[in-house]
N, C-alpha and C positions, 0 to 999 in steps of 0.2 A: 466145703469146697465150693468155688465159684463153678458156675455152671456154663457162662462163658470161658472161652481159653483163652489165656494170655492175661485176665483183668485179676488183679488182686483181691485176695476177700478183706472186708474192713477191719476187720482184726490183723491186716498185716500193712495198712498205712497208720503212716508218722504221725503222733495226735499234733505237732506243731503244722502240718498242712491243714487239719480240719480249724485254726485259729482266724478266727475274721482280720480280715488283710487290712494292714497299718499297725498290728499289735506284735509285743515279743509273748515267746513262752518264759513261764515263770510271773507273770503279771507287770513288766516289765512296759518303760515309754512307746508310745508308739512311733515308728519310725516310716516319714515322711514318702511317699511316692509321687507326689507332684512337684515338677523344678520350681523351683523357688521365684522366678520370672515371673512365672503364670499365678503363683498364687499371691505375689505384692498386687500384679495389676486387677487382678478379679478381687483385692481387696481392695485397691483403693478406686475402683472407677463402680465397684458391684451400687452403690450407694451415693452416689457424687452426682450434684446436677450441674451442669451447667451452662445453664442460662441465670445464673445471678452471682454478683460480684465475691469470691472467693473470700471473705471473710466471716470472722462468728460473730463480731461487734459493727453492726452498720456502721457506727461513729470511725472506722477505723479506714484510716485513707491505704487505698492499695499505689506503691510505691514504683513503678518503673523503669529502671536503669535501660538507655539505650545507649546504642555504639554504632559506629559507622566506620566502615573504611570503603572506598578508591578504587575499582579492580579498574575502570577503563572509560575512556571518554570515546563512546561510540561515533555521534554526532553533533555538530552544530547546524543549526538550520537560523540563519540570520534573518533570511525572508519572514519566517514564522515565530520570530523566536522563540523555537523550543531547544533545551539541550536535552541529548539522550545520554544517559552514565548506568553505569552496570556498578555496582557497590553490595558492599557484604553488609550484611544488617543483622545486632543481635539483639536482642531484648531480655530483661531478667526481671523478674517479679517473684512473691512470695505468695502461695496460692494456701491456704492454712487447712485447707483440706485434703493435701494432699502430703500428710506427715505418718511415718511408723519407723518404730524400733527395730534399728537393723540387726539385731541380734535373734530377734523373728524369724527373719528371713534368710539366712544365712549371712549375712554379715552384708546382704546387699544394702550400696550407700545411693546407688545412681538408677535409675530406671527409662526407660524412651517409653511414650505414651502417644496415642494418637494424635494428630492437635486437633484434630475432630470433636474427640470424646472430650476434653476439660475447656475452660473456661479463657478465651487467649482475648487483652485488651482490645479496643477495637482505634488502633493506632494507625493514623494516615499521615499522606505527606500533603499539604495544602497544596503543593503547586503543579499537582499532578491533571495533564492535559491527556493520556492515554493511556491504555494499560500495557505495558511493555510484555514482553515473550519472558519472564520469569519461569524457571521448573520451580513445580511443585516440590517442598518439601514436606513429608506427610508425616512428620516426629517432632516432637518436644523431649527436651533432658529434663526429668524431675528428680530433686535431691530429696532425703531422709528430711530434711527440715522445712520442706516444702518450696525450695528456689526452683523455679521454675525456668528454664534457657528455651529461647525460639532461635535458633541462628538460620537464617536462610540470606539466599542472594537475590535478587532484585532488579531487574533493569525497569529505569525512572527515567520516563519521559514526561519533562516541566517544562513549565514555560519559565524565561529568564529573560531578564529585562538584558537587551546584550549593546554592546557601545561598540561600533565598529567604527570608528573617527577614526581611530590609529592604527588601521589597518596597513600591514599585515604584522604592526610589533604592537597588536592589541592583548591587552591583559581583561578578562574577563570575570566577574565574580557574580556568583548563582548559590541562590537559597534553597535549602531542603526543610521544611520545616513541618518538621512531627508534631502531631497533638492529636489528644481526643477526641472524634467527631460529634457524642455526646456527654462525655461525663465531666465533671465540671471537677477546678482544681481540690474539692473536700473530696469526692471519692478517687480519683485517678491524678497522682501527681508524679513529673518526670523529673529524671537526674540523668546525671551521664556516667556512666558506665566504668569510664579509665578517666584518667588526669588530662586535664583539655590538652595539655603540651602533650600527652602523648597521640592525643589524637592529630592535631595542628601537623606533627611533620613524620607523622607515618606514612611512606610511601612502600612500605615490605611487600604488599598484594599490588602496587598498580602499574598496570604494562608500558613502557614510556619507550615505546615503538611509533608511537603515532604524530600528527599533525600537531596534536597538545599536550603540552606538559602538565605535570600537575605541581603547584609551588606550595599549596599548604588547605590544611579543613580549620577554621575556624568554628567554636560551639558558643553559643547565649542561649542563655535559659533566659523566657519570659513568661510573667502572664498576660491575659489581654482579656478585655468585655467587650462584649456588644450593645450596647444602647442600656448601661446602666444592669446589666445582666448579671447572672454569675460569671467569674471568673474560671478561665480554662489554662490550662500550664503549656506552652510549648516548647519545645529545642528546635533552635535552627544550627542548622550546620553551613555556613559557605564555603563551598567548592571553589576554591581561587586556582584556574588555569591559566595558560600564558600559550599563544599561537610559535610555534616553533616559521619564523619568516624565512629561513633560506631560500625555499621553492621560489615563492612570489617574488623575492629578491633576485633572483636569476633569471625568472620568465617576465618580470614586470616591469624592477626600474631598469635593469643593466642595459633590455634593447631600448628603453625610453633615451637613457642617456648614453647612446652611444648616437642615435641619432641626431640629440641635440649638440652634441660635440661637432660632426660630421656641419651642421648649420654654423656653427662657429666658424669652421674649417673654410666654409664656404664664399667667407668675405675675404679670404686673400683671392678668389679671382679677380680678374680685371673688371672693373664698371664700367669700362666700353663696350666691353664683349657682352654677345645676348648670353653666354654659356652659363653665367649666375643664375640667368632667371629660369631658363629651363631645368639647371639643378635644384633650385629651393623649389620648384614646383612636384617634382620627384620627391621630393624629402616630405611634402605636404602630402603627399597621396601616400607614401608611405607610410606615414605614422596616421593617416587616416585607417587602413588597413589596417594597421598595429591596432587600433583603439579598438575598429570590430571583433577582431581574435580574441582581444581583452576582456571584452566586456560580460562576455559569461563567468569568467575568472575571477570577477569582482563582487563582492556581496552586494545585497542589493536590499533596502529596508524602504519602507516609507514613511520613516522617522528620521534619517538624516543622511549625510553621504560621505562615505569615506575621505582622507584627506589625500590618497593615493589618487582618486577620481577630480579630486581638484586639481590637484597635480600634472594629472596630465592633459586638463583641461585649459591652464595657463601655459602648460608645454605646447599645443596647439595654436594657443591667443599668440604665442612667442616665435612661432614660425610662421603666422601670418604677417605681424609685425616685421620679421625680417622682409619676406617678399615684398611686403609693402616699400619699405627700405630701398630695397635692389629697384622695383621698378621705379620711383622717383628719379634716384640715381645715372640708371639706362637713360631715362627721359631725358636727363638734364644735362645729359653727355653726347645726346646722340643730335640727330638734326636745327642743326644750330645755325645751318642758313639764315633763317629766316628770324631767325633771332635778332634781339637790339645786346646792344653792350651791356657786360655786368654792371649794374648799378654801381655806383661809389659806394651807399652804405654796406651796399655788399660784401667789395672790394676792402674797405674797413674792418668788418666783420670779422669774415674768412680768412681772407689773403693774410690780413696781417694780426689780429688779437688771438684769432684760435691757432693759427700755427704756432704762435708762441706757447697761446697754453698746452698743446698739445705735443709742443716737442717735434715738430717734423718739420722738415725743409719748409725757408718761404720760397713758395717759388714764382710771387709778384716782382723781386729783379728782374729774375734771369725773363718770364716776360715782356717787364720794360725792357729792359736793353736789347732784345730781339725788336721789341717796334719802334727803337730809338735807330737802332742799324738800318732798319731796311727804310726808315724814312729819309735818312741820310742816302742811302741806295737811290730812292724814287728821289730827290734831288741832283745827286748827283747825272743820273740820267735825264733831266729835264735839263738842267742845264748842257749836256752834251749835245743833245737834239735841237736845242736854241742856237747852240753854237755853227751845227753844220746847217742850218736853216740860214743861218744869215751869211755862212760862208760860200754857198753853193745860190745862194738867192742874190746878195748881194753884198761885194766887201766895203765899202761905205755907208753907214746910214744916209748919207745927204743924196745918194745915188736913189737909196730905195724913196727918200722921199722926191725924188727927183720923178722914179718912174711911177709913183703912185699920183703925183701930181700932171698938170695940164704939158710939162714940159715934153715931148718925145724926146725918147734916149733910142738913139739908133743901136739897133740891135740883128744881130744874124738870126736869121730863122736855126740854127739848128741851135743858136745858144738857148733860144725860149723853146724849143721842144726839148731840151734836156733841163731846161728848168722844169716846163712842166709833170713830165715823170718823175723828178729828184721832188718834188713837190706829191706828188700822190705815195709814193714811197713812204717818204715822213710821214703822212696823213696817217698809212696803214700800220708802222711803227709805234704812232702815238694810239690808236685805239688797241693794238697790242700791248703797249705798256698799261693802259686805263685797264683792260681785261685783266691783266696779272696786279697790279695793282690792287684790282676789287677781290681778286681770288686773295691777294694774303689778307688782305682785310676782311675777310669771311676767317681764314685761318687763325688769326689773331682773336677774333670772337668766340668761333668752338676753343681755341686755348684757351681761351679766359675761363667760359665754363666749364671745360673738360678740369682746370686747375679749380675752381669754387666746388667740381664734381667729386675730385677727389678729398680734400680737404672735409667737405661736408661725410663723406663714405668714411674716411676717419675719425670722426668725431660721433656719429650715430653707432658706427661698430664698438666701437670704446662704450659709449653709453647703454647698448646693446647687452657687452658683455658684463659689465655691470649690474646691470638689471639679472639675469644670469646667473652670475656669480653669490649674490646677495640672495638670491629666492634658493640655491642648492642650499646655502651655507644655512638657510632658516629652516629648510625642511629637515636638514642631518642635523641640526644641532636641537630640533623638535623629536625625533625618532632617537636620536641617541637616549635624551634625557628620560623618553618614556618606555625605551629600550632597559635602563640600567635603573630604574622607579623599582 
């Protein structure tokens, strides 16, 4: 009898309990108590170093397949040129230490291992200017035949050489380019992963929410030496994106050209009136204001300059060109007192070859025949004033030489006080007529140039719009072409 209560005497335990633990009764396999998980990875890392290249034959090049995709175009930074991109990266290699019979293990084919513990390439991207914010991935997939997967995500901040000339319908293309930082193409050699077409126009992972598009991943495998060196294998991959222009389109050219429109607009005023030049002065300050608001908006490199920035930089040269325009015009219309007559070559010029070429009224007639009338006018009137001169002075000429001579011509005193007043009369009639006289002949003069004023405001605006016309048509048929490239 046990001498404790409650505990069995050995004589009445199960001799299969007193059998050391992992064995059956009857002599029988022994059956496994640890998961199968634990006992692959305590086999294959109990012995494994890794700090030397995972092969059993030096001679034997270790092979890495890589892959890329696209998750998102973070940044462009044109000033600096770097771009920042967030992209899926895998890698696959054949690690030869890392192989066991999955019938061992319970049939396991796959296993995740630390990437601490085994041996991972040491694969970088050459164009790497910063370490971006990546989460850590802290696993590798190893297969029964030793294929080893790194899949982790990445954000890659490179520098790239970036062309903003065609801004904002700029297409951009940036290199990622993998390779060994020391092992040379006999130990460490790459390939690509999938079929380049399928890399080229995978966009399945990438977010196309943003400022850029993504149009395609081009891959080249090369190798390359340095100064007669061993050779090193690399893959580059280029990121070809394309800047989505609506925005700029709307905030940029529309107000540009609406105010150039708005300067067009601005030559149907009259060039007599000052009202032109204090509007294209407005129009200048305004798009002066326009260009500061802009000019953050605009990239800005110290390698070249946008053709948008030229753009509105000849939009500017073009509205001082107008005012320049307006004020000649004002000038040439406005105080003409003191002015001489239009030239003849002038008058040649204007009046009569450019109105033809330009299709607009001459209106060198209807001038003459206003200064043919009123010369006819100022004759007629001298003549009538000659006539009452001789009529009221005296009806004879042989009279008036009579009284201008020695002869006395007996006369009434009141007749020679009313000659003398009919006499100061006419005097003050003829310097009345001389004054209106010189006033249409001042008129006749600003006619002349006010008519050279317009003709010239015709033909500069024409040549204006022209210039104009010709420079939109070059920019949109430049942005279109490399719009639809």
């Amino acid at each position: 009898r046990s001498r404790c209560p409650g505990v069995s005497s050995p004589s009445s335990i199960h001799p299969s309990l007193l059998l050391p633990a992992g064995t059956r009764w009857g002599g029988q396999t022994p059956e496994p108590t640890e998961p199968a998980l634990r006992r692959l990875s305590h086999y294959l890392l109990a012995h494994y170093r890794k700090g030397t290249r995972p092969v059993r034959d030096w001679r034997t090049t270790t092979n890495v397949a890589i892959d890329l995709m696209v998750y998102a175009i973070l940044s462009v930074d044109e000033k600096n040129q770097v771009l920042t991109t967030y992209i899926w990266y895998r890698q696959h290699w054949t690690d030869e230490f890392l192989r066991w019979d999955p019938e061992q293990f319970d049939n396991l084919t796959q296993i995740s291992l630390p990437v601490e513990s085994i041996w991972v390439p040491d694969i970088l991207i050459n164009e790497f200017v910063d370490v971006g914010k990546s989460p850590h991935v802290p696993y590798v997939y190893v297969g029964h035949h030793g294929e080893v997967q790194n899949l982790k995500p990445i954000q890659v901040m490179t520098a790239c050489s970036l062309d903003i000339y065609n801004f904002p319908f700029d297409v951009q293309n940036c290199s990622l380019t993998f390779t060994s930082w020391l092992h040379h193409v006999r130990d460490i050699n790459l390939s690509l992963w999938r079929q380049p077409e399928l890399v080229k126009f995978d966009r399945s992972v990438f977010m196309n929410q943003g400022e850029w598009e993504l149009l395609y991943v081009l891959s080249h495998f090369q190798e390359f030496s340095v100064k007669s060196s061993d050779s090193y294998a690399e893959m580059k991959f280029y990121v070809v994106i394309r800047r989505r222009p609506l925005f700029y389109t709307v905030s940029l050219l529309l107000p540009s050209i609406f105010l150039m429109v708005m300067d067009i607009v601005g030559f149907y005023l009259p060039p007599n009136s000052g009202e032109r030049v204090s509007f294209k002065i407005t129009l200048l300050l305004g798009y002066s204001v326009f260009l500061i608001i802009v000019s953050d908006t605009l990239p800005a490199t110290a390698v070249g300059t946008p053709l948008i920035g030229i753009y509105f930089v000849v939009c500017m040269a073009l509205l001082v060109i107008s005012l320049t325009e307006t004020i000649l015009i004002v000038r040439l219309v406005h105080k003409q007192d003191l002015q001489p007559h239009v030239p003849e070559w002038v008058k040649r010029l204007l009046l009569e070859r450019a109105t033809v070429l330009l299709c607009i009224r001459d209106r060198k007639k209807f001038s003459q025949s206003r200064t043919q009338s009123s010369d006819i006018s100022r004759q007629a009137e001298n003549n009538d004033s000659t006539a009452k001169l001789n009529h009221y002075g005296c009806e004879d000429p042989r009279e008036c030489e009579t009284v201008g001579g020695t002869r006395p011509a007996p006369a009434s005193a009141g007749h020679v006080e009313g000659f003398s007043l009919m006499h100061g009369v006419l005097r003050e009639i003829t310097a009345i007529r001389q004054f209106l006289e010189k006033r249409e002949e001042f008129r006749d003069v600003a006619r002349e140039w006010l008519q050279v004023g317009y003709v010239l405001d015709v033909l500069l605006f024409r040549a204006y719009l022209v210039a104009v016309l010709a420079y939109s048509i070059t920019l949109g048929t430049l942005w279109s072409v490399w719009r639809d490239a």
